[in-house]
C-alpha positions, 0 to 999 in steps of 0.5 A, a space after each residue: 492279353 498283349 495282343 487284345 492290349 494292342 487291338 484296344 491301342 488300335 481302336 483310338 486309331 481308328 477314332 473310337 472314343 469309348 471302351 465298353 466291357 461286360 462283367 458276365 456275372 452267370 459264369 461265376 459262383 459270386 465276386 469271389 470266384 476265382 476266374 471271376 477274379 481272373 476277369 476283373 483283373 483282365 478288364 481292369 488291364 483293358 481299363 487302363 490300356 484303353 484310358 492310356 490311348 485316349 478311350 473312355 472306360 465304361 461297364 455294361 450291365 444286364 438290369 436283372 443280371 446274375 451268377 450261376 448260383 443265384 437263388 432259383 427262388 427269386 429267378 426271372 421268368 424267362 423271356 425268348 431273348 436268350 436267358 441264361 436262367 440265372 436272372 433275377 426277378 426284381 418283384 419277388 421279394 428280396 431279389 432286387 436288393 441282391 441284384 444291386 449288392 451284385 452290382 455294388 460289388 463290381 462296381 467296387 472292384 474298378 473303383 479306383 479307375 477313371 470309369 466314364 460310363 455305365 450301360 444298363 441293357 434290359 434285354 438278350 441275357 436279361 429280362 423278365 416275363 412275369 406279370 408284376 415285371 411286363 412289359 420288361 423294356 417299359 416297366 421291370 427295366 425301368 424300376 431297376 435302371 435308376 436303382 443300379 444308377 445309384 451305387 454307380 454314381 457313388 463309386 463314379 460320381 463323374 460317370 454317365 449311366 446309359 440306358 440301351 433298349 429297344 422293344 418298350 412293350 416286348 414281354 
């Protein structure tokens, strides 16, 4: 960790401005888990060595993201972008509600430090190629962006939500 601490010290160096980390939930069995737990207490060190060097601490999040464990029931159908087959589909009933109770959940965990910054990215891990989420990047992306806007901005209210996509009518 102190080798990864002093590579982040450097980046404010080099005029980087901003620390984003990714929370990777589809390692996991939930928040609970305990190398789940292992990562979040090493990104929250990240956190705060960054913050203590003058960056931005920010969270990326896949827009459908989940944990190893999801129910295969609501999973996406999965896109050629690399799924890990663990992601939601937010139009079967009852997955979006569990994507954003994921997403609470971690935004909880660092809700005590200053994050500046969350990323929602639609596509590599996420995605969906059904027919009520198609074209993902204009339209399933799109009616989870701003619900996952939401939890965040109550725990950060300071906090700016990026949206990063590319291919608007991929899927």
């Amino acid at each position: 960790l102190e080798e990864v601490q002093r590579y982040v010290e450097e980046l404010a160096l080099w005029g980087f401005n901003s620390l984003q980390v990714w929370f990777d939930m589809h390692h996991f069995q939930g928040i609970a888990d305990p190398a789940a737990q292992e990562l979040i207490l090493r990104l929250r060190n990240l956190f705060q060595t960054a913050r203590q060097a003058g960056l931005a601490p920010g969270l990326c999040v896949l827009a459908n993201e989940a944990y190893a464990n999801s129910p295969a029931e609501l999973r996406a159908l999965p896109t050629d972008r690399g799924h890990y087959r663990v992601e939601l589909c937010p139009s079967k009933p009852g997955a979006k509600e569990l994507v954003l109770r994921w997403m609470e959940e971690e935004f909880k965990a660092f809700a005590d430090l200053p994050i500046e910054h969350l990323w929602i990215w639609p596509y590599d891990q996420g995605g969906c190629f059904c027919e009520r989420c198609r074209p993902w990047g204009a339209n399933g992306f799109l009616k989870m962006a701003e619900p996952l806007a939401r939890p965040f901005r109550r725990y950060f209210p300071r906090g700016k939500v990026v949206l990063s996509t590319w291919c608007f009518d991929y899927g």
